[in-house]
C-alpha positions as a Markdown table, in Angstrom:
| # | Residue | x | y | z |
|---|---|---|---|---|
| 1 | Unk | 54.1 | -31.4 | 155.0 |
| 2 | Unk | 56.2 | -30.8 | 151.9 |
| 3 | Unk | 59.4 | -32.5 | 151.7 |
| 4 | Unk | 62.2 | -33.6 | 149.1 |
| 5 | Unk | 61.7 | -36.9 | 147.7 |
| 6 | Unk | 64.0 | -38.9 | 145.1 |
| 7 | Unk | 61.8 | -40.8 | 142.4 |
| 8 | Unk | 63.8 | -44.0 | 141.1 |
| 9 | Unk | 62.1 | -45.4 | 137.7 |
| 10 | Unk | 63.4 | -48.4 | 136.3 |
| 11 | Unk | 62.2 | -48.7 | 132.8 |
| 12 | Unk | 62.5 | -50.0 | 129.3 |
| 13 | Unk | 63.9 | -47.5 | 126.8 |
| 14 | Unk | 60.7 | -46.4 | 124.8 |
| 15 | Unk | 59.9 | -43.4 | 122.4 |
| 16 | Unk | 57.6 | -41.6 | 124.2 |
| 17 | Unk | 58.0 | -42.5 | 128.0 |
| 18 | Unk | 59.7 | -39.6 | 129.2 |
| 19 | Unk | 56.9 | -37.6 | 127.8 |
| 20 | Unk | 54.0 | -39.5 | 129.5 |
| 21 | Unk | 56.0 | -39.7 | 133.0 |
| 22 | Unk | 56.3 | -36.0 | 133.5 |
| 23 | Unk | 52.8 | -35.3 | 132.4 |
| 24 | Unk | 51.8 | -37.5 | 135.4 |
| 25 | Unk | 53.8 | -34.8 | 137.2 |
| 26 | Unk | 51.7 | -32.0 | 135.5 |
| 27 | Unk | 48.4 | -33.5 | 135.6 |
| 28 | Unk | 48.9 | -33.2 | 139.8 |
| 29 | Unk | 50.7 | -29.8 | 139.7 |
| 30 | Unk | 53.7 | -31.4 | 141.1 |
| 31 | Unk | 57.1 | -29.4 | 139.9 |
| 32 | Unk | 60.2 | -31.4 | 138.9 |
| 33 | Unk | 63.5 | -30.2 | 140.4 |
| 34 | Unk | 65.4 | -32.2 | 138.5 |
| 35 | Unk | 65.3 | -34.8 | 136.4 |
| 36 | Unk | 67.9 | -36.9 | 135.0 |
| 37 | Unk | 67.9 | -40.4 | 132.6 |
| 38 | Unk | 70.3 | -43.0 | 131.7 |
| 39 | Unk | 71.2 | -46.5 | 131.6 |
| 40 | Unk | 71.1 | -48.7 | 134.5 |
| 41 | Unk | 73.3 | -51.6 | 136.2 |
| 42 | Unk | 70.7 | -54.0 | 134.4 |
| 43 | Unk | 71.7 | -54.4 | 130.1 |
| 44 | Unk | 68.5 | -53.1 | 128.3 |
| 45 | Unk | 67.1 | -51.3 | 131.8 |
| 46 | Unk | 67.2 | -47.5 | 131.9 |
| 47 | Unk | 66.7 | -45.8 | 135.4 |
| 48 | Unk | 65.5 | -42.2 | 135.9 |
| 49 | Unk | 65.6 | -40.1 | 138.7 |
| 50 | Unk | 63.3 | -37.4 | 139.5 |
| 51 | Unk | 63.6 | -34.8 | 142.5 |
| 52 | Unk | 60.5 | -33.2 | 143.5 |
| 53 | Unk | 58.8 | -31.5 | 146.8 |
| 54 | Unk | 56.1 | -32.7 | 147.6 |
| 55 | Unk | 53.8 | -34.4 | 150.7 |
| 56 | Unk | 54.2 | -38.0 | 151.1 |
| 57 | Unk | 50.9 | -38.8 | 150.2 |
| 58 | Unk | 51.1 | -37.3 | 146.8 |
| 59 | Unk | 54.1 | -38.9 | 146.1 |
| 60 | Unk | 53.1 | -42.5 | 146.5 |
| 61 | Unk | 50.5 | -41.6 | 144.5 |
| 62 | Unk | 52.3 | -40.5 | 141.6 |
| 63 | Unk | 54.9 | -43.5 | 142.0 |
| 64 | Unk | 51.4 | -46.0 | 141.7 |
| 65 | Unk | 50.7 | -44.2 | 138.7 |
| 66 | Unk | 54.2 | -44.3 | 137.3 |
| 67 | Unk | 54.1 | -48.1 | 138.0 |
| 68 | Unk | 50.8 | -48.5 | 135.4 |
| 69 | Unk | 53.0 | -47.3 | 132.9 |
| 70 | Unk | 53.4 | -50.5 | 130.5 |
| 71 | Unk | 57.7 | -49.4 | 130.2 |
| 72 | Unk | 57.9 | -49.7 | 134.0 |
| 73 | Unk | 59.3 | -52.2 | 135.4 |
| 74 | Unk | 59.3 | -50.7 | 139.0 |
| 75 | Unk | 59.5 | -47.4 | 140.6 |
| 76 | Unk | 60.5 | -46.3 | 144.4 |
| 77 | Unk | 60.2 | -42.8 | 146.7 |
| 78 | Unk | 63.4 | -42.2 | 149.1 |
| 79 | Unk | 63.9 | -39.5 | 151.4 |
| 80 | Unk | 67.3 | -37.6 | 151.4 |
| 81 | Unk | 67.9 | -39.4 | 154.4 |
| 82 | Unk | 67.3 | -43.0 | 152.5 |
| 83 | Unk | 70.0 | -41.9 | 149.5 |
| 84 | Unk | 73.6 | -40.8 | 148.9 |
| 85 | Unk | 73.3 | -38.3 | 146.4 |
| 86 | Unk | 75.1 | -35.8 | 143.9 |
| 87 | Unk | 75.2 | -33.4 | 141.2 |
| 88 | Unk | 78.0 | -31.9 | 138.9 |
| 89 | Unk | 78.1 | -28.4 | 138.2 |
| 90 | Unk | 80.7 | -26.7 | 135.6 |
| 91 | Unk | 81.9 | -22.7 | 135.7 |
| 92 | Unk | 83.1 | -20.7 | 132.6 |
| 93 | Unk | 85.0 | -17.6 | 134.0 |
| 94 | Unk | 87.1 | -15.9 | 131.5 |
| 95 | Unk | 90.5 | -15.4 | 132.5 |
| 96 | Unk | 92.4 | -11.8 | 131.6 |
| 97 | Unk | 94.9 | -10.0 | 132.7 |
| 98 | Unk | 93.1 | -8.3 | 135.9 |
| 99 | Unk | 92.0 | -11.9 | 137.4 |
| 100 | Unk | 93.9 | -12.7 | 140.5 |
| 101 | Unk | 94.6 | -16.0 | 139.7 |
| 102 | Unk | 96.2 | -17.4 | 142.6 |
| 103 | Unk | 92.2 | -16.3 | 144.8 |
| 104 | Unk | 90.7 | -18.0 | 141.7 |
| 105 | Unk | 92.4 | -20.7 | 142.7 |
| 106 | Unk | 92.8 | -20.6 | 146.2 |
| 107 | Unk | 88.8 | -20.7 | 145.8 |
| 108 | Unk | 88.6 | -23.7 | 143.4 |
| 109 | Unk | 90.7 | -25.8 | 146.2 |
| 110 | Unk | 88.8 | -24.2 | 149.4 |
| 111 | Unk | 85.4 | -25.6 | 147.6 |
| 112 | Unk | 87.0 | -29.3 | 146.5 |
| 113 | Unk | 86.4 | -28.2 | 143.2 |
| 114 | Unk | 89.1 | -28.4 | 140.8 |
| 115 | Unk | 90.2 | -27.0 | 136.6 |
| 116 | Unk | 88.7 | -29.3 | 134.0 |
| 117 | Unk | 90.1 | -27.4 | 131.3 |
| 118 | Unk | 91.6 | -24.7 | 130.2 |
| 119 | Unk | 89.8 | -23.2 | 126.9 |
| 120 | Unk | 92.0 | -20.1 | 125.5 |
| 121 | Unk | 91.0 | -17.1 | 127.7 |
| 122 | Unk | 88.4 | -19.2 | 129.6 |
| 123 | Unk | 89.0 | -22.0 | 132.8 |
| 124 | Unk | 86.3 | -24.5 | 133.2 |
| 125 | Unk | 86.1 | -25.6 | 137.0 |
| 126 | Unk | 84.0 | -28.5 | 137.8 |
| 127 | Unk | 82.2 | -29.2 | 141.3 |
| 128 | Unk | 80.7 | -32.5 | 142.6 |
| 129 | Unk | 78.6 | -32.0 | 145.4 |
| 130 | Unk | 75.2 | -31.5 | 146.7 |
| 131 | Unk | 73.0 | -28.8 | 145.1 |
| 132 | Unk | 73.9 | -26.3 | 148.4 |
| 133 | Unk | 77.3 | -27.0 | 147.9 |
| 134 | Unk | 77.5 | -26.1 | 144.0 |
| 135 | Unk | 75.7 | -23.1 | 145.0 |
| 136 | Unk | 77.9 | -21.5 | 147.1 |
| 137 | Unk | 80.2 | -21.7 | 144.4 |
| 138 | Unk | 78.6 | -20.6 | 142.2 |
| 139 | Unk | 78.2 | -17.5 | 145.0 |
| 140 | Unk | 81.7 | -17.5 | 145.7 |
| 141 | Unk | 83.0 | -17.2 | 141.9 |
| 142 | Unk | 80.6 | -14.5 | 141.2 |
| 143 | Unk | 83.3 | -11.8 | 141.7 |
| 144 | Unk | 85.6 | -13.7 | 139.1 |
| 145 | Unk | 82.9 | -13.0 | 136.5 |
| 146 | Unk | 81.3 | -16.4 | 135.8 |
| 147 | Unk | 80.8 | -16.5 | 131.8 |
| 148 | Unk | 78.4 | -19.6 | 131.8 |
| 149 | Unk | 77.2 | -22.1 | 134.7 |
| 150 | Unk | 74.7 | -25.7 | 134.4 |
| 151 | Unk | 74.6 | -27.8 | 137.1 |
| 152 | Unk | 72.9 | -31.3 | 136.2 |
| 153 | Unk | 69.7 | -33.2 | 137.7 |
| 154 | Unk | 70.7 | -35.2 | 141.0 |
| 155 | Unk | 72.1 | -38.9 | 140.7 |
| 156 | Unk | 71.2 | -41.1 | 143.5 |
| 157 | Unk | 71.5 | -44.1 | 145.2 |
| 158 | Unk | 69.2 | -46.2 | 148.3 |
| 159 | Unk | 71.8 | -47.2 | 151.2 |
| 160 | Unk | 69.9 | -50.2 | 151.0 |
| 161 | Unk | 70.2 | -53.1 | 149.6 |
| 162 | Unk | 69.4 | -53.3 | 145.5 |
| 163 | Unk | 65.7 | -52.9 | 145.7 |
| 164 | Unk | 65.3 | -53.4 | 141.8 |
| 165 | Unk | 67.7 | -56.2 | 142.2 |
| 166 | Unk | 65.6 | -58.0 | 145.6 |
| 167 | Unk | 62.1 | -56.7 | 142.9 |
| 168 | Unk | 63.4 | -59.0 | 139.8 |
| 169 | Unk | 64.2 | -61.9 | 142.4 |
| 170 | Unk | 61.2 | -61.8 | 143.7 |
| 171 | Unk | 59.4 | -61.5 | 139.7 |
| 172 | Unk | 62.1 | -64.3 | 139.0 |
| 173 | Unk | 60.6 | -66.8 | 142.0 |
| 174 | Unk | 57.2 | -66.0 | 141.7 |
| 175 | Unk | 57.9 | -66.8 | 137.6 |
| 176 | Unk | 59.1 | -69.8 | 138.3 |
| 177 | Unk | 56.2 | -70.4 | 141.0 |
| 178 | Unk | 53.5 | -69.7 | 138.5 |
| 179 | Unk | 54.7 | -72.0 | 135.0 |
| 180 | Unk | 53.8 | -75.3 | 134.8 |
| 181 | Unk | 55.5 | -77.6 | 132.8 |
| 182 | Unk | 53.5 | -80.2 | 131.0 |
């Protein structure tokens, strides 16, 4: 059965990998939901997250493959369940003289969202949230006029402990395990 699973890739930051990660994606027919890259906790280490839907077995699959990858330094499948998530979404509506204001408003605070900025005739809102959450609104703003929306790809975090951090421990003993000194 198909679910939603998080992708965590810790990599080094090569020309080139993004490219032949996702095409491990394509190769199985697998579609990414979202997709996001950036540095890690780790100085040199970059960490990307992938959402897709997929069965459990084809995911561990893919993550093996991932792993081959001579960048990777590890990669790991979580469940929804296993991660506290997130995404930002940002809303252009265009502000003139027949806006009710004080709904616009009264909507921004109802959602938790709140005004970024204030661009001439246009507000910028910004929402934090899960992808349900900056959906409805999105829904809710509709009326308002929404000039321009983007939501980004989710950022995520395992409630448990570091697992990259326990993985280079455990590369760090065995390292140590395996050099003899002469």
């Amino acid at each position: 059965m198909k679910q939603i699973f998080t992708i965590v890739i810790f990599t080094e930051n090569k020309i080139g990998l993004v490219n032949r990660i996702t095409s491990l994606f394509t190769q199985r027919h697998i579609n990414i939901e979202s997709i996001t890259a950036s540095e890690s906790e780790y100085s040199g280490i970059h960490r990307f997250t992938i959402v897709i839907e997929e069965t459990h077995d084809l995911t561990v699959k893919v993550v093996k493959q991932i792993e081959k990858q001579v960048e990777v330094l590890k990669a790991f499948c979580f469940t929804d369940q296993e991660t506290v998530y997130s995404e930002i979404a940002l809303y252009k509506i265009q502000l003139t003289p027949d806006t009710d204001k004080e709904a616009l408003m009264e909507m921004v605070r109802k959602n938790d969202a709140f005004v970024k900025e204030l661009v001439g005739d246009f507000i910028i809102i910004e929402k934090t949230g899960k992808k349900q959450e900056t959906h409805a609104l999105f829904e809710a703003l509709s009326p308002f006029g929404i000039q321009g929306f983007v939501r980004s790809g989710r950022v995520s975090l395992s409630k448990t402990y570091s697992t990259f951090s326990k993985h280079l421990q455990d590369l760090e003993a065995h390292s140590k395990d395996t050099i003899i000194i002469s």
